[in-house]
C-alpha positions in Angstrom: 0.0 0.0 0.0 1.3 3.4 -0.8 1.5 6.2 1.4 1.1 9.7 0.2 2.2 12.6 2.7 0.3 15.7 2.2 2.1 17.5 -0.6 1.9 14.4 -2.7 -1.6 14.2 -2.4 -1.8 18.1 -3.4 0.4 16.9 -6.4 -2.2 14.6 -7.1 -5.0 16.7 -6.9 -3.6 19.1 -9.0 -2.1 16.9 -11.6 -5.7 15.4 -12.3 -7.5 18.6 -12.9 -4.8 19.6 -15.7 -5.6 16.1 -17.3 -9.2 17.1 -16.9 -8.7 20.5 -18.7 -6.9 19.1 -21.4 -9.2 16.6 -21.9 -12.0 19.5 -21.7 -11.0 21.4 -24.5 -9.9 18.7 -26.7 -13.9 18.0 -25.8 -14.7 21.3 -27.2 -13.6 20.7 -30.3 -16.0 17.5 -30.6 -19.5 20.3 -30.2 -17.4 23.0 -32.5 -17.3 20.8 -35.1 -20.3 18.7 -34.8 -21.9 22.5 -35.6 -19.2 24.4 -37.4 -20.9 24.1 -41.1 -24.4 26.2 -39.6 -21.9 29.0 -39.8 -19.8 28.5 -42.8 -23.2 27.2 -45.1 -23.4 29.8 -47.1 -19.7 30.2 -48.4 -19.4 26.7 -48.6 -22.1 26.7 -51.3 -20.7 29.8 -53.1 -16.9 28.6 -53.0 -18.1 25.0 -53.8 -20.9 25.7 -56.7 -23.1 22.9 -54.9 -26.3 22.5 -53.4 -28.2 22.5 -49.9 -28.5 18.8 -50.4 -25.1 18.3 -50.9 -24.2 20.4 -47.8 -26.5 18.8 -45.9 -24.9 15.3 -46.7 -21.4 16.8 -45.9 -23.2 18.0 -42.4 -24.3 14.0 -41.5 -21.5 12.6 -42.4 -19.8 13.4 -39.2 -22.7 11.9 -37.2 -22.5 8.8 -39.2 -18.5 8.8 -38.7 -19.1 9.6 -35.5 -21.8 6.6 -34.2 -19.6 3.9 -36.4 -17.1 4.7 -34.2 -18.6 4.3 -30.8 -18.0 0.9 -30.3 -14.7 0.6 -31.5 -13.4 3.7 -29.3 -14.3 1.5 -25.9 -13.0 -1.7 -27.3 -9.5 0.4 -28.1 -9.8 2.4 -24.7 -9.8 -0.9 -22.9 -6.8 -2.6 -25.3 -4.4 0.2 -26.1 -5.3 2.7 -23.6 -7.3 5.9 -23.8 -3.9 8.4 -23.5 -2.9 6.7 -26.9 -6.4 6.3 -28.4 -7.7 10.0 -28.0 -4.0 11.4 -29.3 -3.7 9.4 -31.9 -7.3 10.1 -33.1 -7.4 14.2 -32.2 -4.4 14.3 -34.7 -6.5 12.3 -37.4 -9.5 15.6 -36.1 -6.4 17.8 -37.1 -5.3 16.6 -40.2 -8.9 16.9 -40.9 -9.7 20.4 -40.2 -6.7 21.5 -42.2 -7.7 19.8 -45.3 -11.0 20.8 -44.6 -9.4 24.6 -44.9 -7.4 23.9 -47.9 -10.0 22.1 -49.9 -9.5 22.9 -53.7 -13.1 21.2 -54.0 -16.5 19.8 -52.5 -14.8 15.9 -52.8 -11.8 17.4 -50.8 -13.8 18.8 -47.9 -15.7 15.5 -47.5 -12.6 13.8 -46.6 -11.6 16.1 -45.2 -15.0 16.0 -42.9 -14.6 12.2 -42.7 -11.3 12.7 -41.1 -12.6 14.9 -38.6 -15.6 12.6 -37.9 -13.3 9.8 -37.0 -10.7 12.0 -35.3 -13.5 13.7 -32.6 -15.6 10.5 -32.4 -13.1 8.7 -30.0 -12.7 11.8 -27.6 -15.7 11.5 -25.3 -15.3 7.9 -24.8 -11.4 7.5 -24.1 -11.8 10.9 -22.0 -14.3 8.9 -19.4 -12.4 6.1 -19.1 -9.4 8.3 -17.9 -11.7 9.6 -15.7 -12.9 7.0 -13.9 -9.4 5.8 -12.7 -8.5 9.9 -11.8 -11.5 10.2 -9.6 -13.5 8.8 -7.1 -17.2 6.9 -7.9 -18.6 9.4 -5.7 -16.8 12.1 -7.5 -17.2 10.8 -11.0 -20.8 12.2 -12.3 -19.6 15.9 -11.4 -16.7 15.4 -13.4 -18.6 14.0 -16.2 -21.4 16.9 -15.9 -18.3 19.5 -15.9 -17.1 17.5 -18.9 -20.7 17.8 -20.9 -21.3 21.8 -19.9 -17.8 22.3 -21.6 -19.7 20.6 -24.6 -22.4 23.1 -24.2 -19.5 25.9 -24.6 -18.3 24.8 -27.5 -21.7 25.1 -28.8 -21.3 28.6 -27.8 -18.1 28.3 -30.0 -19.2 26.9 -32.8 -21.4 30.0 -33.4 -20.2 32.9 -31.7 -16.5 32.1 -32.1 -16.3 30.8 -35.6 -18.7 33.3 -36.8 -16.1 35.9 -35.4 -13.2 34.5 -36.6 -14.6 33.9 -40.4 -15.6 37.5 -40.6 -11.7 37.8 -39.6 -9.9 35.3 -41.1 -12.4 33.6 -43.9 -13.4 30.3 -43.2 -10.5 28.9 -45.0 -7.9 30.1 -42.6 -10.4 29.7 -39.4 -10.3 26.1 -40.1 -6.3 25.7 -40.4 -5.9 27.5 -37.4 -8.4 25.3 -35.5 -6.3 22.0 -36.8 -3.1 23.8 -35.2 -5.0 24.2 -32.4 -5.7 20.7 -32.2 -2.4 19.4 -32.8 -1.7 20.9 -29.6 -4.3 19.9 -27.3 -3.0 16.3 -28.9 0.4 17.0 -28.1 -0.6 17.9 -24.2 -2.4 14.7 -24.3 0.8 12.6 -25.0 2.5 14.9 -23.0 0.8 15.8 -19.8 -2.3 12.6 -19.4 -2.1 9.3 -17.8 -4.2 7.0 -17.8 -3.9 5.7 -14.2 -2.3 6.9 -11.2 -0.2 4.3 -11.1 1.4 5.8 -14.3 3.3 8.6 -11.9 3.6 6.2 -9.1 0.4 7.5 -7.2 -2.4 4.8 -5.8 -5.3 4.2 -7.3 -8.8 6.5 -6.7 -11.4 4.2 -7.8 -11.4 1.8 -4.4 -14.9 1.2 -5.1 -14.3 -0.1 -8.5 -11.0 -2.0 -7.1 -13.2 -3.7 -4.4 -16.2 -5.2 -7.3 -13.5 -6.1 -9.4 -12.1 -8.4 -6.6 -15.6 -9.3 -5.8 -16.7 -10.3 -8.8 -12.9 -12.2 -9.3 -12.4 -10.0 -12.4 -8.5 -9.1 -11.4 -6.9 -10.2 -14.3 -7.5 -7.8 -18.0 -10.5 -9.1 -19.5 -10.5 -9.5 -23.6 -12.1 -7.5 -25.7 -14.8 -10.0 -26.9 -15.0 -10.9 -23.2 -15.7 -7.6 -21.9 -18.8 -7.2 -24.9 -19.7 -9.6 -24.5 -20.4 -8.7 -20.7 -21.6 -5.6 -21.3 -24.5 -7.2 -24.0 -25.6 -10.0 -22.0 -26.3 -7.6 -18.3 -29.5 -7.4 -18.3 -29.5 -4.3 -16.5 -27.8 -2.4 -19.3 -30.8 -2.4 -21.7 -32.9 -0.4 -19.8 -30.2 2.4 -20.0 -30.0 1.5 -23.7 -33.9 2.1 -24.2 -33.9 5.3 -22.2 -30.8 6.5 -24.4 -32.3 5.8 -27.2 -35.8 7.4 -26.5 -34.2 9.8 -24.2 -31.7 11.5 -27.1 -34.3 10.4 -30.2 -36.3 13.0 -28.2 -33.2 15.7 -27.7 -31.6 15.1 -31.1 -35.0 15.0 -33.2 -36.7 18.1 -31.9 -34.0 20.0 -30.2 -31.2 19.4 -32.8 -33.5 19.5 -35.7 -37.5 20.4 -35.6 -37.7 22.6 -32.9 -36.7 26.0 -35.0 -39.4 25.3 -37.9 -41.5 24.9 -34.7 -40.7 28.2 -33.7 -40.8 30.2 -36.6 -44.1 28.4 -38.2 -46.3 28.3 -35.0 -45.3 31.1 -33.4 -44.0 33.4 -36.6 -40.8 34.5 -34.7 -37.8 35.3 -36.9 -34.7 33.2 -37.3 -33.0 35.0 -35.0 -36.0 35.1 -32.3 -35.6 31.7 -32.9 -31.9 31.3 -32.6 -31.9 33.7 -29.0 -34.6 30.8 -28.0 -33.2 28.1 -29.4 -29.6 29.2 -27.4 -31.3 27.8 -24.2 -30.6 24.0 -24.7 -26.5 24.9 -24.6 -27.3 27.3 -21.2 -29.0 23.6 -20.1 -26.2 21.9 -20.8 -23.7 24.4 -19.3 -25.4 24.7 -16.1 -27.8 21.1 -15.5 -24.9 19.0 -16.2 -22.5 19.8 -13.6 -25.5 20.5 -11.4 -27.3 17.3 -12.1 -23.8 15.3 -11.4 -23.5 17.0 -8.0 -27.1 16.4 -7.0 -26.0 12.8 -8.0 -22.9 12.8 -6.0 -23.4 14.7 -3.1 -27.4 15.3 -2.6 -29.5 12.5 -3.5 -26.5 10.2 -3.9 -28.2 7.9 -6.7 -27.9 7.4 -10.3 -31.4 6.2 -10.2 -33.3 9.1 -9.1 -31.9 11.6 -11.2 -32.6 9.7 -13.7 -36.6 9.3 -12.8 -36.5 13.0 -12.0 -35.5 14.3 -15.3 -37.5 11.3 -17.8 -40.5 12.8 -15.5 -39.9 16.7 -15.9 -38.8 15.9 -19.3 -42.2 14.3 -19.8 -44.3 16.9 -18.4 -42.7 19.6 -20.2 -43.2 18.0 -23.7 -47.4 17.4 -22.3 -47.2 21.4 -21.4 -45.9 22.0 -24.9 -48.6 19.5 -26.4 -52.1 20.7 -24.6 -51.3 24.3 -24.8 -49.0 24.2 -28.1 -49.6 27.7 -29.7 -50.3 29.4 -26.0 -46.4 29.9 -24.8 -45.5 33.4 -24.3 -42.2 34.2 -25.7 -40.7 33.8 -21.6 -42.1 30.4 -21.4 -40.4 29.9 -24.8 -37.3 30.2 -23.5 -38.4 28.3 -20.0 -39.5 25.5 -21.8 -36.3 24.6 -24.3 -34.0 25.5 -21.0 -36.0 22.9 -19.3 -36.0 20.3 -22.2 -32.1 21.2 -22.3 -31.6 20.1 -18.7 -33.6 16.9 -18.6 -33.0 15.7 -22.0 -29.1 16.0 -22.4 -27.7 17.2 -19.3 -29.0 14.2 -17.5 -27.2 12.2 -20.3 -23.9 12.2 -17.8 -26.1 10.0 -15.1 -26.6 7.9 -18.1 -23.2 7.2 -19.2 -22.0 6.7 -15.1 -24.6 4.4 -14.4 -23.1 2.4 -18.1 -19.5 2.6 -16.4 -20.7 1.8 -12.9 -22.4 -1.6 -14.1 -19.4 -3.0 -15.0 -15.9 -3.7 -13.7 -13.0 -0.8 -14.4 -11.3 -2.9 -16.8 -14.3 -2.6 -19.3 -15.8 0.5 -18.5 -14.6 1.6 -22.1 -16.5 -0.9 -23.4 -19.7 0.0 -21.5 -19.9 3.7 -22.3 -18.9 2.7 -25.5 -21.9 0.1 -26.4 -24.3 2.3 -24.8 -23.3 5.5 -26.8 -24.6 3.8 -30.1 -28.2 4.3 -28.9 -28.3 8.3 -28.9 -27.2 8.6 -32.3 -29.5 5.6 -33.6 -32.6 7.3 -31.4 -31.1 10.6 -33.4 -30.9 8.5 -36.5 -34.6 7.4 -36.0 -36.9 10.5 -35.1 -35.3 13.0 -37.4 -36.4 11.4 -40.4 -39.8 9.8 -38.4 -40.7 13.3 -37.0 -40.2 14.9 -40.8 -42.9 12.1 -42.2 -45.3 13.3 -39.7 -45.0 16.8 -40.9 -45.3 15.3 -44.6 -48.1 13.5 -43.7 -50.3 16.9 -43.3 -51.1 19.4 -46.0 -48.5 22.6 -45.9 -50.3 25.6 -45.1 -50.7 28.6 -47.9 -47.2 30.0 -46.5 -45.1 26.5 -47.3 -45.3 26.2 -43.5 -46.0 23.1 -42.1 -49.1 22.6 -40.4 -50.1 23.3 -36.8 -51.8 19.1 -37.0 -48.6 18.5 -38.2 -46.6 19.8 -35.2 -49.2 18.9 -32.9 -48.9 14.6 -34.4 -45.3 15.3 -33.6 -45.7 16.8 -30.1 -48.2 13.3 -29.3 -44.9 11.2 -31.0 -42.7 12.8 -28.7 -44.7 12.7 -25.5 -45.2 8.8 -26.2 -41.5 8.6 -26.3 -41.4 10.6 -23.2 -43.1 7.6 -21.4 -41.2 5.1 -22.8 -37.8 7.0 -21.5 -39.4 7.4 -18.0 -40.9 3.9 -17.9 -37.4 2.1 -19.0 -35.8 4.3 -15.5 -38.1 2.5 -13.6 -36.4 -0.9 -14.6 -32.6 0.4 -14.2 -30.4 -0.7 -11.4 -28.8 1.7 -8.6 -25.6 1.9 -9.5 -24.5 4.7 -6.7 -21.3 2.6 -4.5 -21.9 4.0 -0.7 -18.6 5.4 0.2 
C-alpha cells in the first residue's frame, strides 16, 4: 500500500484537474465541429458551386463517422489505452480540419469531414475512461457533468466564435488555425495525461471499482470480446440503452432538428428570435450537467433518481408543450427549451455513469462505449420519423407546415417521453456508498 504525505496528495490533486482540462478542451472541439458548417453554409455553397442537399450530406456525415465509431473507441480504450487512443485520433481531427481549410473542391472537404468525424468521435469515450481511474465513484458524475457543460461551450463556439473568426480570417484560414490548435491539445495529451495513477507512481482512486472487481474475481484484464460480450448479455444495461435511445431520439430529433421550424411556423418569430430561444438548450447543458452530477454525488447520492427525476420533468414539459401548443409566451419559450435542455441532455452524464458503474473498471470503455450507439440511432430514427409526420399533413398557404402537423409530432414525442421514464423504472442503482 502506498503512502502519500500531504504534498503528494496536493500533487495529485492538481495533476488530475490539468488532465481534466486538457481533456475539456480537446472536448470542445468534438461540439465545434459537430456545428461548425451552420456558420460556414453559405460560403461553402458559393466557393463549392453545390447545393443545400449536398451540404446537408457533408453535415451528416460526421454523425455517421461519428456513431460507427462508438463501439470501437471502448474496445481500443480498454486494449491500447485511452492516453494513446484520444491522441492518436485528435491528430487524425487535425489533419482533418486543415484539409478541410485547404480544400480545392467539394470531394476534398468530405474527406476532409470524414477525417474529422473519425478524429472527434473517439474523444468523449477514451476521456471517461481516464476519468474513472482519476476520480473517485462518488466524484465521477460531477466530473462527467463538468465534462458535458464544456460541450455546451463549444456550442457557444461553434457560433459565436467561428462566426467571429470567419468574418476575420475567412473560413478557409479559421479552419487551419483550429487544426493547429488541435495538434496541440494532442500533443498535451501525450504529453501531460495518464491513464492511471499508477502511471506517476500515485495509488489508485477508484477503491470502489478495485473492491467489485475483486468481488466479482475480475482481477486479471479481460479481452475484448469478453468484456462485450459482458456488457450485451447484463440485463440491466438495456434499460439504459432504451432510455438513451428514446431519451436523445427526443433531444436530437426536436432540439437538434425540428424545434426551430416549430418556432418560426407556430409562433412566426424570426430566425434569430428563434436562434436567441433556441440558445437555451446549450445554457442547459452548461449549467444542469455539472448541477445534475452533484445532485447525483453529493445530494441525492443515486444514479437512479436523477434519472426518474429528469425522464418525469422531461415528460411533463413535452405534455405542457402539447395541450397548450400555440399558447407559450415568448418567456415560457425560452423556459421551456431550458428545461427540455436540462432533462434531455444534461441528464445524459447520469446515463453514461450508471453504463461505467455496471461493470468492472477494466471494461468501462467498453460499456460507455456500447451504450453511446443508442443516442445517435434514437437521433438517426426521429429525425427522419418526425419529418414524415409533418409530410403527412397538407402545408399551409405560406409553405409552412401545419399546426396538426406539429401537434402529431408533439403526441410522437410525449409517447417517447413515457417510454424514457418507464425504461428508469427498470434500471439498477448503481451509486457505491462510500
Amino acid at each position: 500500500m502506498i503512502i502519500m504525505n500531504p504534498y503528494q496528495i496536493k500533487q495529485l490533486l492538481r495533476f488530475r484537474m490539468l488532465i481534466f482540462l486538457i481533456l475539456a478542451f480537446g472536448y470542445l472541439l468534438v461540439y465545434f465541429h459537430r456545428l461548425s458548417l451552420s456558420v460556414v453554409a453559405d460560403n461553402l455553397i458559393m466557393e463549392f458551386s453545390t447545393t443545400a442537399g449536398t451540404l446537408g450530406l457533408l453535415g451528416s456525415i460526421y454523425f455517421y463517422c461519428y456513431a460507427i465509431m462508438q463501439l470501437p473507441a471502448g474496445l481500443l480504450s480498454d486494449s491500447i489505452g485511452p492516453r494513446k487512443t484520444v491522441t492518436f485520433f485528435l491528430l487524425i481531427a487535425a489533419v482533418g480540419s486543415i484539409l478541410f481549410g485547404l480544400a480545392p473542391n467539394i470531394e476534398t472537404a468530405f474527406v476532409g469531414r470524414i477525417l474529422v468525424g473519425f478524429g472527434v468521435s473517439m474523444v468523449f469515450i477514451p476521456t471517461m475512461k481516464i476519468l474513472s481511474q482519476w476520480f473517485r465513484p462518488h466524484e465521477f458524475a460531477f466530473m462527467a457533468g463538468l465534462l458535458n457543460a464544456v460541450g455546451g461551450i463549444g456550442v457557444f463556439a461553434a457560433t459565436g466564435v467561428l462566426a467571429f473568426m470567419t468574418i476575420r480570417f475567412g473560413w478557409r484560414l479559421s479552419f487551419e488555425l483550429i487544426g493547429a490548435c488541435t495538434i496541440v491539445i494532442a500533443g498535451l495529451s501525450w504529453l501531460v495525461v495518464r491513464d492511471h495513477p499508477r502511471d506517476k507512481g500515485w495509488p489508485p482512486l477508484n477503491t470502489t471499482d478495485n473492491l467489485k472487481t475483486e468481488a466479482s474475481g475480475d482481477i486479471h484484464q479481460i479481452s475484448l470480446f469478453e468484456g462485450l460480450k459482458r456488457v450485451l448479455s447484463e440485463k440491466h444495461f438495456w434499460p439504459v440503452a432504451v432510455w438513451f435511445f428514446f431519451d436523445c431520439g427526443i433531444f436530437f430529433g426536436f432540439g437538434a432538428l425540428w424545434g426551430g421550424p416549430f418556432l418560426m411556423h407556430v409562433y412566426n418569430l424570426s430566425r434569430a428570435e428563434t436562434g436567441a430561444v433556441l440558445s437555451m438548450i446549450a445554457l442547459g447543458m452548461i449549467i444542469g450537467s455539472p448541477m445534475i452530477g452533484l445532485i447525483s454525488d453529493k445530494l441525492v447520492k443515486s444514479r437512479k433518481i436523477p434519472l426518474m427525476a429528469c425522464s418525469l420533468l422531461l415528460t411533463i414539459d413535452i405534455c405542457l408543450l402539447f395541450l397548450f401548443q400555440s399558447d407559450f409566451t415568448k418567456f415560457l419559450l425560452y423556459i421551456f427549451f431550458l428545461i427540455f435542455s436540462i432533462s434531455s441532455s444534461a441528464i445524459v452524464i447520469i446515463g453514461f455513469t450508471t453504463a461505467k458503474e455496471l461493470f468492472p473498471v477494466q471494461i468501462a470503455g467498453t460499456s460507455v462505449g456500447a451504450v453511446n450507439l443508442f443516442p445517435f440511432l434514437g437521433g438517426a430514427v426521429f429525425m427522419p420519423l418526425l419529418g414524415k409526420v409533418l409530410d403527412a399533413y397538407p402545408k399551409t398557404e405560406a409553405g409552412s407546415y401545419s399546426a396538426e402537423g406539429y401537434s402529431t409530432l408533439l403526441l410522437v414525442l410525449l409517447f417517447a417521453a413515457v417510454v424514457a421514464f418507464a425504461s428508469t423504472l427498470f434500471m439498477k442503482e448503481t451509486f457505491q456508498k462510500e
